[in-house]
C-alpha positions as CSV (number, residue, x, y, z in Angstrom):
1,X,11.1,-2.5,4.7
2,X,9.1,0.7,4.9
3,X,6.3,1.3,2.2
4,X,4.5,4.4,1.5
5,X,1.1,3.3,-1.0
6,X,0.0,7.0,-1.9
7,X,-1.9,8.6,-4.7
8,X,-3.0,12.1,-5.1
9,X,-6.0,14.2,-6.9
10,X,-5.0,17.2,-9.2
11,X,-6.7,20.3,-10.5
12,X,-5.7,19.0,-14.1
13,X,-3.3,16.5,-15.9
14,X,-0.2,18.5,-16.6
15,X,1.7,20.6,-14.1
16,X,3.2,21.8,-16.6
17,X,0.5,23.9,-17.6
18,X,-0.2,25.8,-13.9
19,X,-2.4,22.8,-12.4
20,X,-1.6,22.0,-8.8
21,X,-2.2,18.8,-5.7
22,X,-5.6,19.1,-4.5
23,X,-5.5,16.3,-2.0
24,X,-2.7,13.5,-0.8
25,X,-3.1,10.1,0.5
26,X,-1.2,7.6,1.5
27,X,-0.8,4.5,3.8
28,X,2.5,3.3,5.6
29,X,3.2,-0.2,5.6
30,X,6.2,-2.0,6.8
31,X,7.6,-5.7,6.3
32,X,4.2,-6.3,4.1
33,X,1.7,-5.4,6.8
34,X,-0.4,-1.9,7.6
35,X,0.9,-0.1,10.3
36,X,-2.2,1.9,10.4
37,X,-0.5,5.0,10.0
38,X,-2.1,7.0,7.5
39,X,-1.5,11.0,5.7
40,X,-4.1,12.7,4.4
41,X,-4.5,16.6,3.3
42,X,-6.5,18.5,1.4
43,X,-5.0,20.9,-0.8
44,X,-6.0,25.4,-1.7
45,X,-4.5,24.6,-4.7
46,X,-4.5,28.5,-5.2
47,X,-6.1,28.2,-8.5
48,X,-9.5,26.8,-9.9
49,X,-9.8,23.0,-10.4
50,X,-10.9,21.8,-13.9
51,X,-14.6,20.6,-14.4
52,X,-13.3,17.4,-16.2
53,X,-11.1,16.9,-12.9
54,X,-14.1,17.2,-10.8
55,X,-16.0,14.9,-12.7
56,X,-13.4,12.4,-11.9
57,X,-12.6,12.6,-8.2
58,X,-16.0,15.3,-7.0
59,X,-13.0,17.6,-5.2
60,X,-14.6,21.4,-6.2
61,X,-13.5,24.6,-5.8
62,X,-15.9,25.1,-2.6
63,X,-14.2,22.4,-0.7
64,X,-10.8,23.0,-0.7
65,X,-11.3,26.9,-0.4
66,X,-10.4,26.8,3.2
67,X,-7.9,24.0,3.5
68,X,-4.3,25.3,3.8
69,X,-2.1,25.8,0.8
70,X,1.2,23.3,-0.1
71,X,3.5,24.9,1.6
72,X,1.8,24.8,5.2
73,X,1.8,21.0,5.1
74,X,4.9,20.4,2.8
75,X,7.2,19.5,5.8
76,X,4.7,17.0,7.5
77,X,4.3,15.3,4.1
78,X,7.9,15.6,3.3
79,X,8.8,14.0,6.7
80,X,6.0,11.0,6.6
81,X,7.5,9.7,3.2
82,X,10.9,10.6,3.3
83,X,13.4,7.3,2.9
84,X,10.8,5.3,2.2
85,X,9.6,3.2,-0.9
86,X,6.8,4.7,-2.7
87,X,4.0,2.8,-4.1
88,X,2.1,4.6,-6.8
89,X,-0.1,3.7,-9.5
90,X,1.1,5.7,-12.5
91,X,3.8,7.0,-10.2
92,X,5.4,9.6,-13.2
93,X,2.0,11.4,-12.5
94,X,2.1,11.5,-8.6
95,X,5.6,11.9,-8.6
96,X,6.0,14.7,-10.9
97,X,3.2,16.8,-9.3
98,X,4.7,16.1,-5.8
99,X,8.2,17.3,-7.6
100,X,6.6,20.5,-9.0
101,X,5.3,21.8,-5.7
102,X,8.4,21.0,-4.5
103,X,10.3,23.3,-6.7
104,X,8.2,25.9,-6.3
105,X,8.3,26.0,-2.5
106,X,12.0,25.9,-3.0
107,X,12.4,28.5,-5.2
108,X,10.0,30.8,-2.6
109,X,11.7,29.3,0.5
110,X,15.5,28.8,-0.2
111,X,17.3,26.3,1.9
112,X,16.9,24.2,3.3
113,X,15.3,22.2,-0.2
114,X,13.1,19.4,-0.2
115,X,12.7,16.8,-2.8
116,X,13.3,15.4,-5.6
117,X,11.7,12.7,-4.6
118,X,13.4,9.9,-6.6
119,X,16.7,11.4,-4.6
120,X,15.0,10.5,-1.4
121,X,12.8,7.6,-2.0
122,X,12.4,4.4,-3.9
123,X,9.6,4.4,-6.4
124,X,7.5,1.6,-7.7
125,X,5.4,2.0,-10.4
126,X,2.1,-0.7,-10.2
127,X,1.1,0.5,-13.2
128,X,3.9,-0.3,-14.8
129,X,4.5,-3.6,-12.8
130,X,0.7,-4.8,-14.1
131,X,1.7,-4.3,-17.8
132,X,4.7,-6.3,-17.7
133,X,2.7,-9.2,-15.3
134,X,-0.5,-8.5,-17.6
135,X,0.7,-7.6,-21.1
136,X,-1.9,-6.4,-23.0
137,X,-4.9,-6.3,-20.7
138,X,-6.0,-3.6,-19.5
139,X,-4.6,-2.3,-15.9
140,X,-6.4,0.5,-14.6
141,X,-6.7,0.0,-10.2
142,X,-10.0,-0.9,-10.9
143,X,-9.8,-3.9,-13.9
144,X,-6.6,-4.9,-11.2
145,X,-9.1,-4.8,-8.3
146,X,-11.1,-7.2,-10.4
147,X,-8.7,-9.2,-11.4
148,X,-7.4,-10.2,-7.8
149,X,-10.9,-10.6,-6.7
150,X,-10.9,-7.0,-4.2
151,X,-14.0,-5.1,-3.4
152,X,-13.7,-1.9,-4.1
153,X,-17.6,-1.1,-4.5
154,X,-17.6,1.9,-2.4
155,X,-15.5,3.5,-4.7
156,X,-17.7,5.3,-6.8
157,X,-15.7,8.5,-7.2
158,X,-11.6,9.1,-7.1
159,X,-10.2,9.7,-3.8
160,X,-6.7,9.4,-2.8
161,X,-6.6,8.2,0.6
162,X,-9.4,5.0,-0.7
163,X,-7.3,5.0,-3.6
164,X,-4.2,4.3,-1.5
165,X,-5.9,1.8,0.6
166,X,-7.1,-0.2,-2.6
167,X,-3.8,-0.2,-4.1
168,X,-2.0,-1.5,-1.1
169,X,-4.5,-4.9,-1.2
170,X,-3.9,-5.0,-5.2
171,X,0.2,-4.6,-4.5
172,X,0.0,-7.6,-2.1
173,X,-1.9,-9.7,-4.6
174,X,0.5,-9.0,-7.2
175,X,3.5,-9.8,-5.3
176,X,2.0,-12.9,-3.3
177,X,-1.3,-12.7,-2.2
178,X,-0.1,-12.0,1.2
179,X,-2.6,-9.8,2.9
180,X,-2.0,-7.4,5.1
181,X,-3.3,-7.0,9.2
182,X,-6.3,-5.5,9.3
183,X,-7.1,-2.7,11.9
184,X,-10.4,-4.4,13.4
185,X,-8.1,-7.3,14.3
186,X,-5.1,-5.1,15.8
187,X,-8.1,-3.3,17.9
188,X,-9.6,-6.8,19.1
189,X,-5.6,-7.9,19.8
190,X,-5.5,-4.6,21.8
191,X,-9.1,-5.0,23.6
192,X,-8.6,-8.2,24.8
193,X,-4.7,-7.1,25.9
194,X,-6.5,-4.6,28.1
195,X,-9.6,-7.0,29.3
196,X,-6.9,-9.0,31.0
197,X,-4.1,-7.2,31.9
198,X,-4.9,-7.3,35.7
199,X,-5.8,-10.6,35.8
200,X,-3.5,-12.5,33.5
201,X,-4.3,-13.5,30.1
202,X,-7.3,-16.1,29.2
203,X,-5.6,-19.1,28.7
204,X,-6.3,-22.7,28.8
205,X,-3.6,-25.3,29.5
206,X,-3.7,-28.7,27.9
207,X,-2.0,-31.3,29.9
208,X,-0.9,-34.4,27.1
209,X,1.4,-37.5,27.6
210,X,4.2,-38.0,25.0
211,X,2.3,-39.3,21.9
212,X,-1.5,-37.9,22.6
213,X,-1.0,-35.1,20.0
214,X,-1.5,-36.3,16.5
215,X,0.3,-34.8,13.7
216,X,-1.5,-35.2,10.8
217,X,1.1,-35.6,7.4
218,X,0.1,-33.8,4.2
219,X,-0.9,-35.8,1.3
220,X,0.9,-35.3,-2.0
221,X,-1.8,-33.3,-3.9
222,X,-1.2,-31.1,-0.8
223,X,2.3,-30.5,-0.8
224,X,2.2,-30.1,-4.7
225,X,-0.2,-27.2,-4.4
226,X,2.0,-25.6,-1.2
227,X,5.4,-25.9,-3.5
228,X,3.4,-24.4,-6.6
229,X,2.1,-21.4,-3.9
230,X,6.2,-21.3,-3.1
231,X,6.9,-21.0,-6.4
232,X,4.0,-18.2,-8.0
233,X,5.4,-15.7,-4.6
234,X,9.0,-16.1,-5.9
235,X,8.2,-15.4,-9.2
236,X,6.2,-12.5,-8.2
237,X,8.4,-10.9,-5.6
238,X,11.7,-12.4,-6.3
239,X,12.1,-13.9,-2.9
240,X,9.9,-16.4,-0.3
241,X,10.2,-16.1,3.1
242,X,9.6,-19.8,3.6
243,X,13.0,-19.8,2.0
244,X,14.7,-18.1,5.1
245,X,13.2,-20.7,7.6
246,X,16.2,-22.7,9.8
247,X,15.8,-26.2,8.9
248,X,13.4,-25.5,6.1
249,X,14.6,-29.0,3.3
250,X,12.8,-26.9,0.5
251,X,10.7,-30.8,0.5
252,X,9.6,-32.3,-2.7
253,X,6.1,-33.6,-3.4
254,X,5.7,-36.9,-2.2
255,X,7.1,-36.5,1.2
256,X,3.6,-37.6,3.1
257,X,5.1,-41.0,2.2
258,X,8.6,-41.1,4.1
């Protein structure tokens, strides 16, 4: 399954009331795991930005002055999340600035239209997912970053490609824990593909007789803990891959003693 974790920074809260997309970001994953495939644009949102706005994600008027307006970028964005399932903290926010741009570059261009974007994409709300997993506490990205243990120091102001990047490690702890393949180890996979092309790949054979390689059995306390970790990921994300394993017995605890 193709994910798109995105958040974006506005001039203002409402669009409603003339305030525009300053800046986009998002990160595609697929299957649970970071492609490394990344959007990110700043926004001329052809208006002034708010000072209460700037206080919260440091965009000004200066810095966006020169970036090109919605309409010059709508069809890469457009094409980069198209189909896919959007992941968005507070996604009524995102998703109805993304819609109003939308309808206004519409209404200038004609056809061919782009958007809504519920008509062309699945949308999860984390926001709302964290309320009904955390009733009552509070959820913001960064009480949820504390909660499942994610640093997130070097976020001292809003931005929405970081933001997108923290929100894809919080949407895999709240739906597993599974973590996703980070790019340092997909570069040293990709280095060390290189290093040996010519000459083969490093490995060392083992030669063993029949019986030389022990296979240590878990002990009970063991299997109890790996069949709660079964059950905390199917609660969470309505399905286990461990479930989809040929010749998986769904074991019960105890089986260190067959």
């Amino acid at each position: 399954m193709r994910q798109i974790i995105l958040d974006t920074e506005t001039t203002g809260i409402d669009p409603r009331e003339g305030h525009r997309l300053i800046e986009i970001g998002a990160v595609e994953m697929v299957n649970r795991r970071l492609t490394g495939n990344t959007y990110h644009q700043y926004i001329n949102p052809e208006r002034d930005i708010e000072a209460e706005a700037v206080d919260v994600h440091g965009i000004t008027n200066e810095k966006v002055a020169d970036e090109p307006v919605f309409a010059e970028v709508a069809d890469e964005f457009w094409a980069f999340i198209q189909g896919a399932e959007l992941v968005i903290h507070n996604a009524p926010f995102d998703v109805g600035f993304i819609d109003h741009e939308l309808k206004m570059l519409n209404q200038a261009r004609g056809e061919p239209r782009l958007g809504p974007v519920a008509e062309h994409c699945r949308i999860l709300d984390t926001l709302r997912m964290a309320r009904d997993k955390h009733p009552g506490q509070r959820n913001s990205l960064d009480a949820l970053c504390k909660r499942y243990d994610i640093d997130n120091g070097h976020r001292v102001l809003h931005g929405a490609l970081l933001d997108a990047e923290i929100l894809a490690d919080v949407y895999l702890g709240m739906t597993g824990g599974q973590t996703a393949l980070t790019l340092d180890a997909q570069q040293a996979q990709s280095e060390r593909q290189e290093t040996h092309s010519a000459e083969g790949p490093d490995l060392r054979r083992l030669s063993l007789s029949p019986g030389q390689l022990r296979v240590q059995q878990p002990q009970s306390a063991e299997w109890q803990a790996h069949h709660d970790k079964l059950a905390s990921i199917r609660d969470a994300a309505g399905q286990c891959q461990w479930d989809n394993l040929e010749g998986w017995p769904g074991a019960t605890v105890g089986e260190d003693s067959a």
